[in-house]
N, C-alpha and C positions, 0 to 999 in steps of 0.2 A: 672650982666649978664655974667661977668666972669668966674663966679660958674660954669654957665650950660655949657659954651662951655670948659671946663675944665669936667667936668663930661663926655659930647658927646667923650671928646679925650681920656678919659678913658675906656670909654664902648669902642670905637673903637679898642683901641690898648688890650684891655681884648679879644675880637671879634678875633682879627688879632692874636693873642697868643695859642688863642685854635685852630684856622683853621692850624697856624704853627705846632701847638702841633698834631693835628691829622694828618695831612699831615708825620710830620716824625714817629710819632706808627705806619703808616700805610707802611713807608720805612720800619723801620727798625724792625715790628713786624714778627717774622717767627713761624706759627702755627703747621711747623714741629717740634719745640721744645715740642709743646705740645700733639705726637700722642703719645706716654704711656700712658696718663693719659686717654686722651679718648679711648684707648684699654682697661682698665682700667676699664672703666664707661661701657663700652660693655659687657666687660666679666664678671662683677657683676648682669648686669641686665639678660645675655643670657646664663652664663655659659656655654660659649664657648670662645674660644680666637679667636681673630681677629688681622690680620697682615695690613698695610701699607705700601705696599711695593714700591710705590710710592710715588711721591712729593704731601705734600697739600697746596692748594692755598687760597686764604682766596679774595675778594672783597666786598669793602665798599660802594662805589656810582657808580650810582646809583640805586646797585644792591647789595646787603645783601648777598653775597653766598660763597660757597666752592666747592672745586674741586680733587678730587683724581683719582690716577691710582693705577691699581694691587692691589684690595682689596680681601683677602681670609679671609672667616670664614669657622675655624675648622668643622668638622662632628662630628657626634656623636661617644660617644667611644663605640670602637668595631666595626663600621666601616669603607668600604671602597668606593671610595678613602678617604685621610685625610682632604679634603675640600668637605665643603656640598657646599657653592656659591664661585665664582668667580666673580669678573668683572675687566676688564679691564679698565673702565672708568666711573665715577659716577661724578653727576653736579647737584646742585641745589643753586636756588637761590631764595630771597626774594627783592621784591623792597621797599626802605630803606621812603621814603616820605610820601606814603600813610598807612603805620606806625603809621607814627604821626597823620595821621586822624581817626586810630583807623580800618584800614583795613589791613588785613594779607592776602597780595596778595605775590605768589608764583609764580614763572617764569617756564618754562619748567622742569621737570626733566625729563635728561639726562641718561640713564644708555645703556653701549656698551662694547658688546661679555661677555652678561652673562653664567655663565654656574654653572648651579644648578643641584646638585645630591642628587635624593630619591628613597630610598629604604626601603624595608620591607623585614625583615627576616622571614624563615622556623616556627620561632616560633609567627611569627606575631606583633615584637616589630618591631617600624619605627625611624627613624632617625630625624623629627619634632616632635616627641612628647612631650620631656622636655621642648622642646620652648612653646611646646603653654601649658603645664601645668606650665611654671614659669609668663609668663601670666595672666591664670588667678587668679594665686598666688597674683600677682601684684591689679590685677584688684581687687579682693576681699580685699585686706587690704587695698586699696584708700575707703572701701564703696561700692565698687559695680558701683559707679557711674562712666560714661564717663567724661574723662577733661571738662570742658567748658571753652572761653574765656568770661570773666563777668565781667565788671569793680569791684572793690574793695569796694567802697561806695555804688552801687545799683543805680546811679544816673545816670552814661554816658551811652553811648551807648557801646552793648556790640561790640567786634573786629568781623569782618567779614572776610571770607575765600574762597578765590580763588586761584585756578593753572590753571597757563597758559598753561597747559600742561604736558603730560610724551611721552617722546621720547625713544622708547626701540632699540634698533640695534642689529641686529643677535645675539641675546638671543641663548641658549642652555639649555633645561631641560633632565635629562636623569631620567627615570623610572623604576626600578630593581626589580622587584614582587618575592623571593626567594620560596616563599609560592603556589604561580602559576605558578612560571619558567616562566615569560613572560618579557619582555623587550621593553620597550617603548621610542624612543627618538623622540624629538620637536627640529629640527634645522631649523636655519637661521634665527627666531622668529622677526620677527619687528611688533610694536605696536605703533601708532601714534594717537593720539587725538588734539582734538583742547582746548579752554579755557573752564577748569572744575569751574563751577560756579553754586552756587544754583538759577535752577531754567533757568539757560540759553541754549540754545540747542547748543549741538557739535559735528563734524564728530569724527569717529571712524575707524580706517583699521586698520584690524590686516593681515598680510602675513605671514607663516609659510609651512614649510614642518615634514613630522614625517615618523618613520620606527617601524614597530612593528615586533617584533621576538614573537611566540608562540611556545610551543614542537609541535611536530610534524606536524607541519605548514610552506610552504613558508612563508619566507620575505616580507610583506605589504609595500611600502613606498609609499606614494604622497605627497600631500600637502592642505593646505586648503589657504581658503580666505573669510574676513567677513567686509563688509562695514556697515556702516546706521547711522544716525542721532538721537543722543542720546538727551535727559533731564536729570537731574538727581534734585529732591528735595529732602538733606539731612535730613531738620530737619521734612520732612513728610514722608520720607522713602519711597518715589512715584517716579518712573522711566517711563520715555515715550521712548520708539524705534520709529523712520520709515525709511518704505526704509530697512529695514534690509535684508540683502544678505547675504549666507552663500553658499562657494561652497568647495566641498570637491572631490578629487580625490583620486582615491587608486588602485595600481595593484599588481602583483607579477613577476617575471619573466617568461617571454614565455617558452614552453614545458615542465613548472612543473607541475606533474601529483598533483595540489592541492583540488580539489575537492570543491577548491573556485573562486568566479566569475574572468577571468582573468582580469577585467578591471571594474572599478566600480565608476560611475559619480553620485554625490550627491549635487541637487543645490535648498536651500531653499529661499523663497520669505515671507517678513510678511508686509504688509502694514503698521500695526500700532499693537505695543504691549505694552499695558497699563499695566503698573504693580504697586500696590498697596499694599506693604511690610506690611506696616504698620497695613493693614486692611486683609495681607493675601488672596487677590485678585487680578487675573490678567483677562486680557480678551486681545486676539491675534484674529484678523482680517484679511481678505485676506491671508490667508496660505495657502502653494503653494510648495509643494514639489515635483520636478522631479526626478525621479531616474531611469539611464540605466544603462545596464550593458554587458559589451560582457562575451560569453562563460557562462552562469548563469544555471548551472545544464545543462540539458539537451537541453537547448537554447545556439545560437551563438551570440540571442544579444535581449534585453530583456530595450523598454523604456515604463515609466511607469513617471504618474501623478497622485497627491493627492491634494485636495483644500478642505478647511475647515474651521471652526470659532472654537475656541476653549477660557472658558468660564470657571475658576477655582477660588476656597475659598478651599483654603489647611488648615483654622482653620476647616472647619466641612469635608473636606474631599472628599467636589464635584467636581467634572467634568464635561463637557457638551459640549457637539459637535454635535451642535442643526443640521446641514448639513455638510455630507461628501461626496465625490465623488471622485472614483477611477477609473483610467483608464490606461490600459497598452496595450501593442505591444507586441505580443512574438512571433518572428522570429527562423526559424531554428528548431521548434518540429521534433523530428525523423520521419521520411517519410511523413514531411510535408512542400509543395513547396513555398505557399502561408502563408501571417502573419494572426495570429489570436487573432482576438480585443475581451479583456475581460474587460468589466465595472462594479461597483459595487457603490450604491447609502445605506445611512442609516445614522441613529439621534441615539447616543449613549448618555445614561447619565449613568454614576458611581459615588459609592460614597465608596470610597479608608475606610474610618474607617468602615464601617459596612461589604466590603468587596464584596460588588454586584454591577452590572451594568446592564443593559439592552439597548438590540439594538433594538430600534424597524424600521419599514419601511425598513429594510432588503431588497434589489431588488440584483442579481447577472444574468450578460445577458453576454453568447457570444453565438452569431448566431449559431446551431438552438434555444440554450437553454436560459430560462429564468426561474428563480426561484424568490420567495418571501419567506419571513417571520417576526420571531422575535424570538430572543433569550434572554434568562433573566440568567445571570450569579453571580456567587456566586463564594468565596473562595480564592479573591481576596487578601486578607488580608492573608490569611495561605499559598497561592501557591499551594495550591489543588484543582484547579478549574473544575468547574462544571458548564456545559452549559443545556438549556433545551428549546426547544419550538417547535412550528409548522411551518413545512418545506413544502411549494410547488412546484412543479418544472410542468412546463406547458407541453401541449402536443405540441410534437415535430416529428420529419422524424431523428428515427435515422439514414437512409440512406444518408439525406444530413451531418448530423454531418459528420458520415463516411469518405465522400467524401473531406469535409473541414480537416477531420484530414490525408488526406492520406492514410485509409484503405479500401483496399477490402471486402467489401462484399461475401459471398459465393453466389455463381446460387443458388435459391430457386426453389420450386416448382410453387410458386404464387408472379408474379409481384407486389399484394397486401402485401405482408407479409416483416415486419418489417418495417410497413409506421408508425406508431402513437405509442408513449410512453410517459406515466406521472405518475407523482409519487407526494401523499403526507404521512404525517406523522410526528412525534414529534420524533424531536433532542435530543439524550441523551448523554453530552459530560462530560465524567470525565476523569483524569489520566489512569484510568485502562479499560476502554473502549471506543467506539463509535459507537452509534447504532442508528435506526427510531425502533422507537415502532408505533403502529396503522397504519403502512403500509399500503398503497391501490398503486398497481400498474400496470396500463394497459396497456396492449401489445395490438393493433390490435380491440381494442375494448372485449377481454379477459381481466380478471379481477386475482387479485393477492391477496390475503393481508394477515397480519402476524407481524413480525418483524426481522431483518437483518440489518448487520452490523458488527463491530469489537469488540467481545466482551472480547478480552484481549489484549490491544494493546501493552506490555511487548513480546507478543510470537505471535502478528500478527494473532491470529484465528481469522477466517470468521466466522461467526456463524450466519444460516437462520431455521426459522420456518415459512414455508407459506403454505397455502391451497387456494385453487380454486376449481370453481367452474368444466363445461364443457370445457377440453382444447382439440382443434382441433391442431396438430403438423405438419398434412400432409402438409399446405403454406410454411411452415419452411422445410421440408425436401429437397434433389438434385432432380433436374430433372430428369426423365424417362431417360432415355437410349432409342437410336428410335428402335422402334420393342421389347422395354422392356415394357413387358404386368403387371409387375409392381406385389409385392409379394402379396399372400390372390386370384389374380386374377385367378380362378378355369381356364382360356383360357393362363395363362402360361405356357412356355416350358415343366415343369415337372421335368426336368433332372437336376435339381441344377445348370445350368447356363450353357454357352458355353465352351469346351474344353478349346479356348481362353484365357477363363474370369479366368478359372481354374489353368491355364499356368501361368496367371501374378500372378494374387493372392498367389500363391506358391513362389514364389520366390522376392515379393516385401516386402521388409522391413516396417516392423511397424512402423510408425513414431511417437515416442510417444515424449511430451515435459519434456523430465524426468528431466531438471534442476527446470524448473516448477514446476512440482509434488513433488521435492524432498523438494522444499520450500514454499508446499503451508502446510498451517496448515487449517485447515477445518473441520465445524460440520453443515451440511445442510438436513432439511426435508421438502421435499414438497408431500404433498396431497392433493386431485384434487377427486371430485365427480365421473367422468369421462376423458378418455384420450381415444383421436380416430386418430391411426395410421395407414397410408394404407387403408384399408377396413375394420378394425378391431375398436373394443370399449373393451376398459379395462376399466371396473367398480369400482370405489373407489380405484383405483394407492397409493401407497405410498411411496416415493423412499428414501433412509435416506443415506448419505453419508457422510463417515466422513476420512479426509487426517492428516497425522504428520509425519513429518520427512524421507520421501519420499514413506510409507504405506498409499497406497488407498482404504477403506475398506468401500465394500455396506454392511452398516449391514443391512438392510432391506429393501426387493422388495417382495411387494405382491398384489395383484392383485387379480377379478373376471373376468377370461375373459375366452373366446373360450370357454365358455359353461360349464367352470371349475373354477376352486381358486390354485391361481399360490403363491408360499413361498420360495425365495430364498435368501443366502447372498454370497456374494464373496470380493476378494479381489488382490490385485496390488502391488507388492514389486519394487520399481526401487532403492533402498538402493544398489541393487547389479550393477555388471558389466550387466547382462544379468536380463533381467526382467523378474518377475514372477507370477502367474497366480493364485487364486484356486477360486473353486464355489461347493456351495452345494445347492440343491432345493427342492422340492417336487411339483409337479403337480398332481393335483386328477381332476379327474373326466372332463377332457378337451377332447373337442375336437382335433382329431390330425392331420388332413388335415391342416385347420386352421395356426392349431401349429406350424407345422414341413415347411406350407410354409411361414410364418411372421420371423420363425430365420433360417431354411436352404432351402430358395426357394425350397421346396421338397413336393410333395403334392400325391405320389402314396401311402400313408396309412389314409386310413380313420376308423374311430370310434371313440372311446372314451378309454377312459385311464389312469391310476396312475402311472406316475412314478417321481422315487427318483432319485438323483448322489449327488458325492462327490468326486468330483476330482482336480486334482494342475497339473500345466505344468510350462514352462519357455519357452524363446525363445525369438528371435528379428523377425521372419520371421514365417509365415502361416506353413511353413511343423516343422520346430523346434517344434513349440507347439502341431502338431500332436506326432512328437517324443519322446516330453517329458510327453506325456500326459498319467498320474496313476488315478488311485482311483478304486471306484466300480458304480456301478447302479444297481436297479430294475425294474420290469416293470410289468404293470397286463392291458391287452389291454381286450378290448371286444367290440361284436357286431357290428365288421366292417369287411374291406375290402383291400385287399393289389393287388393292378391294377399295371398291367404288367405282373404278374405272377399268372397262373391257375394251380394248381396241380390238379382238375378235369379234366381238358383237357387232361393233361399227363397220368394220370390213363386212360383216355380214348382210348386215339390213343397208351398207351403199350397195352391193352389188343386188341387193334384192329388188331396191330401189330401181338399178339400170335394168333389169329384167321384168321391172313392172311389177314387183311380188311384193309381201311385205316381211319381216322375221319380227318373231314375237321376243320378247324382254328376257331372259332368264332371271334366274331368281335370284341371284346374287350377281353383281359388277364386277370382276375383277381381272387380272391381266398376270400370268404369269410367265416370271422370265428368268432364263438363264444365267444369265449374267448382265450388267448395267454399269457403264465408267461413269466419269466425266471430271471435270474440275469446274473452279466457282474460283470469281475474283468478284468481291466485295467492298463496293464503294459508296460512301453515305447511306447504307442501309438496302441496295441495291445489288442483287445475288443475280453475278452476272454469270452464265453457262453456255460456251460455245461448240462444246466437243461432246454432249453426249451420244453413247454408242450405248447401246441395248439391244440383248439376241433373246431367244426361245427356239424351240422346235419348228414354231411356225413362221417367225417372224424375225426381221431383220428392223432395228427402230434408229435411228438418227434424229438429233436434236439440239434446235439452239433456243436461246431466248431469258428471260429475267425475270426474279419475282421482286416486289417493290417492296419488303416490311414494311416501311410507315405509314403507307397507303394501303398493305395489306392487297396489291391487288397483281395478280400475273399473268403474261403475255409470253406464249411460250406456242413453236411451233414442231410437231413431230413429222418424220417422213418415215413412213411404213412399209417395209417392203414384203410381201409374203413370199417368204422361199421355201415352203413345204407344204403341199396340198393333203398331204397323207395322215396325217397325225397334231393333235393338239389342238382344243380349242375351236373346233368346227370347220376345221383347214381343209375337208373331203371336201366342202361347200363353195372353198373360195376356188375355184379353178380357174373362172373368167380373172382373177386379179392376180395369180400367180407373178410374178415377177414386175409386177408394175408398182410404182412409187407413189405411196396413198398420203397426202397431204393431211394433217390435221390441229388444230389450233383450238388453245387451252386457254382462254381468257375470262376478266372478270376480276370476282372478289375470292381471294386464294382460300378461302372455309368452303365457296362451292361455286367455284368455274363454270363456266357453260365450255362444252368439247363439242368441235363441230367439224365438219369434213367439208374440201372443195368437190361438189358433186361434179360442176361442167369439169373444170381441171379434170377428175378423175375418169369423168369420161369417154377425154380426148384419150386418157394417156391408157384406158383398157382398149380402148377400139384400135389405137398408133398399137398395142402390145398384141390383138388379134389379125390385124393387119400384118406384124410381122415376121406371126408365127407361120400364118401362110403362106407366105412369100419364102418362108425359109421351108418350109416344107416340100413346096413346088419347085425349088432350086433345088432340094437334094434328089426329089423323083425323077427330075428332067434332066441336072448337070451329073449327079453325084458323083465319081472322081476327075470329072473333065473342069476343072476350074472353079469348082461350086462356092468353094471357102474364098475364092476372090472377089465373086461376085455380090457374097454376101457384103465383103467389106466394103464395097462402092455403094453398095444400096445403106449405109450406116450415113455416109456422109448425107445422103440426102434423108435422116434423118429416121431409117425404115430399120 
């Protein structure tokens, strides 16, 4: 029995030898002796060099770990600065027991005031790159395979793996994009987890702030923050989230004119988000994203919510976000007092490889409006996307939208008008346009349809093609004026308006929206069966308008109307300081009462009538464009009537006059005539007429002379010939002026002329015309075929 307790005394003091023996390696071991080697083993595997610029510490029980400070590894060559990481302080440990049970449990790692620099150059080479090709360098000559730990024989159990944790402390990453000129930094960075173990759930807080530099962009900085309760299964590559919180803040400095929101709060919510690596499936639950923002475009403050289920397999490529719903607040719209709630509901599925998606159950609602549909998109995959579907929008008051936005209304004609509008049609969304094709759009119970929209969105043109059917415009027009008997109305003033009306309009400035014009780009035609203006019906209207670069141009207005066929085009210059004017037409075959009272409340000429023009002005103000106003006209009137003014009455009371008598007034002025030419050439506002001709039954009219627009005042001289005593106008009466040439002259202010006749003139020229009818009478009594008709010709030259 000796043996054994001599054995016992030996294994004890064997026992007591190696705990001595570890105890002093563990004094006197200093693992700073050995940082060469492992810079050494660093810079072989990383091809970088790595400094310790600090003490290392080494512990054995009951903790396996090491400890260093001031650890720098090099950057890559060629750049800046000479260190890609920093840290100030690095900690890990293993506990040394459960070892020996074949567990490889890891204690917190420690790392504090990292600061990591990457960058990318102009030419797009990065400063990680070598690392992660020496990597996979690595990786590929082990086989391609991940380390395992796996017992040796295939018998024991293989080691298992736990960390109890990483503890990051005001981390610093900085971001240098040379390629984008943007710069991104992540300071203050703490990152705290709980025990990383397969398969067991742990908190997660990450805290940080970031500042982003872009060219020509404020300063970004705020901060973020992310909590939630993680799972992690390694060896199934399956992750579970809940609880997950994400909030993000970001502003820029006040009064920087950035064109970005000044203040912008981003706080997302996910119940549960399954993620399945390994099968390339995830599925996220209860998602919930709030987002305000003050100053946001043309908003001072702008909150908005998103709730969703979202439903992904990135091996085939799907998407699906079986319900979404979107709702926001926009405070602050330009002359809008009150906030206005925009919602929007719809089920999207895409599928990322093929490159399409579809939205169907499309709903978009803010008070008055509500639309539906479904869009089916394409080009997903290329970034040339292309939308397309059917678009409803319900009927609504745009009166109350109006009033919700803040805008006035004009006074209409009818309390009815501009009550009801809707609109459908199919969505055409690509890159280079956006348009509704099969248009139907109803104003008022009037109907529209065609297609419209943006059909080059690079240069912003509008572009419409719509026809209609019957459109009533009178509901739409301003109110009467009181005692305004309203234009067409045969019971108005007659005189082109009041002195007054006259006054202002002269000297009121045009208010045209020339920055508008100058930026609208436009190509618009609408045509309409009928159009009923005032009192009037335009037959088959078609109005064609097309704008660029600050030229407004009708290229076509034609019409059947006033009993005629109306052809004209014109156009709009605001390119310049003063803006300018031209119009060319043709009217056949119109009536001119009608006419002349629907565009210059003017209704003292009636008949019918062709006429042409072709003229250009400029101006800011009613008399300028008189002033400026050139070109030419024609004219070819017939078979009416020109009221206020009787040249048979003045034929009549001159000869009454030569007779000594007097003729009384009739009850009404007026003058009619067979037919009337002439032409007009117009120059600085000066309606110059050399050739008119004008006949009737009784009368023969010739005419030269000008009316002065800017002055308003005309000098105009007529020559009357009476060639019918028998018929018209009191022509049995003129006998003594039968064929003699009655001077007469139209001067003044062109609203109300004085018309006056040369009496002496006219009375040489009846007494030369009675003188010569007896002369000829007494030459045919006395000569009649013995020479009569030569005689007569000799007595012409002396003037008989």
């Amino acid at each position: 029995m000796k043996w054994i307790k001599r054995i016992g005394l030996l294994f004890v003091a064997i026992v007591l030898v190696a705990i001595l023996a570890i105890v002093a390696f563990a004094l006197t071991f200093d693992p700073n002796d050995y940082k060469p080697q492992i810079a050494a083993q660093v810079e072989k595997q990383t091809g970088r060099s790595i400094q310790f610029n600090g003490d290392l510490s080494v512990t054995i029980f009951p903790w396996l770990g090491a400890a260093t400070e001031d650890v720098v590894l090099a950057n890559a060559e060629g750049f800046e600065p000479e260190s890609m990481i920093e840290i100030k302080r690095l900690e890990a440990q293993a506990a040394l027991l459960p070892l020996l049970r074949g567990e490889f449990e890891i204690g917190t790692l420690l790392i504090e005031d990292a600061r990591i620099h990457l960058t990318r150059k102009e030419d797009g080479r990065n400063n990680w790159g070598d690392l992660v090709e020496r990597s996979a360098k690595s990786a590929k000559a082990s086989g391609g395979e991940p380390d395992t730990i796996e017992p040796q024989d295939g018998d024991g159990p293989a080691l298992t793996l736990s960390v109890g944790g990483v503890d990051i402390r005001n981390a610093t990453l900085h971001w240098r994009d040379e390629q984008a000129n943007q710069q991104l930094t992540i300071d203050g960075l703490d990152l705290k987890t709980g025990e990383l173990a397969d398969g067991a759930p742990t908190d997660i807080e990450l805290v940080s702030g970031f500042r982003l530099a872009m060219p020509d962009m404020p300063v970004l900085s705020g901060s973020v923050d992310l909590t939630t309760r993680a799972q992690l299964w390694l060896s199934r590559q399956d992750m579970l989230f809940e609880d997950l919180e994400l909030n993000l803040v970001a502003s820029h400095d006040q009064g920087v004119d950035a064109g970005l929101p000044e203040r912008i709060e981003a706080m997302l919510r996910v119940e549960k988000a399954d993620v399945r690596a390994g099968n390339s499936q995830a599925r996220l639950d209860g998602v919930v994203l709030d987002l305000n923002g003050k100053d946001v475009g043309p908003l001072t403050y702008l909150e908005s919510r998103l709730e969703t289920v979202l439903e992904a397999d990135w091996s085939t490529g799907r998407y699906e976000l079986p319900r979404l719903t979107f709702q926001a607040d926009l405070k602050g719209l330009p002359n809008v007092g009150e906030t206005v709630q925009v919602a929007a509901s719809a089920a999207l599925v895409a599928n990322l490889k093929a490159g399409t998606a579809t939205i169907n159950d499309l709903r978009l609602s803010s008070e008055p409006i509500e639309a539906t549909g479904r869009l089916d998109v394409s080009g997903l995959d290329s970034g040339e996307l292309v939308a397309a579907g059917p678009i409803k929008i319900a009927a609504f008051d745009p009166r109350e939208l109006a009033d919700r936005l803040g805008m006035t209304v004009p006074e209409m004609r009818s309390d009815d008008a501009l009550r009801e509008f809707a609109l459908t049609g199919q969505v055409d969304l690509a890159p280079s346009r956006a348009m509704f094709h099969d248009l139907r759009v109803t104003l008022d119970g009037q109907k529209l349809t065609g297609r419209a929209g943006i059909d080059d969105l690079e240069s912003g043109r509008l572009f419409a093609r719509l026809q209609g059917g019957d459109f009533d415009a009178n509901p739409y027009l301003a109110p009467k004026a009181a005692g305004d008997k309203g234009a067409g109305d045969p019971a108005g003033s007659g005189d082109g308006g009041s002195e007054q009306r006259r006054a202002a309009a002269k000297d009121a400035e045009i208010e045209l929206p020339v920055e508008m014009l100058r930026g609208l780009n436009l190509d618009a035609r609408l045509q309409l069966e009928s159009l009923r203006y005032e009192g009037y019906r335009l037959s088959s209207p078609v109005v064609h308008l097309t704008a660029a670069g600050g030229r407004l141009q009708l290229t076509e207005l034609t019409a059947n109307a006033f009993e005629g066929s109306i052809n004209a085009s014109g156009a709009l210059d605001v390119r310049g300081e003063v803006p300018s004017y031209a119009g060319k037409g043709r009217m056949q075959g119109v009536s001119l009462q009608p006419l002349l009272s629907a565009v210059m409340d003017e209704n003292r000429l009636l008949g019918k009538g062709d006429v042409a023009f072709d003229v250009t002005t400029q101006g800011k103000r009613a008399d300028q464009l008189k002033a400026g106003l050139d070109g030419n006209a024609d004219f070819a009137l017939r078979d009416g009537k020109v009221k206020g003014f009787d040249i048979g009455y003045l034929l009549r009371r001159a000869q009454a006059r030569l007779e000594g008598k007097t003729e009384p007034e009739p009850e009404e002025l007026s003058t009619d005539f067979t037919a009337i030419t002439g032409t007009a050439a117009i120059r600085n506002g000066v309606v110059r007429n050399d050739d008119l001709a004008g006949s009737s039954p009784l009368l023969r009219v010739a005419g030269e002379g000008q009316v002065d627009l800017p002055r308003e005042q005309i000098d105009y001289g007529l020559t009357v010939t009476v060639v019918n005593t028998a018929t018209g106008q009191g022509g049995k009466e003129l006998e003594r002026l039968k064929q003699v040439p009655v001077p007469i002259r139209i001067q003044g202010a062109l609203s109300n002329p004085s018309i006056s006749l040369d009496l002496e003139s006219l009375a040489r020229e009846a007494v030369k015309g009675e003188v010569k009818q007896r002369v000829e009478e007494e030459i045919d009594k006395r000569l009649k075929d013995k020479g009569g008709d030569a005689v007569k010709d000799m007595l012409k030259g002396f003037g008989l």
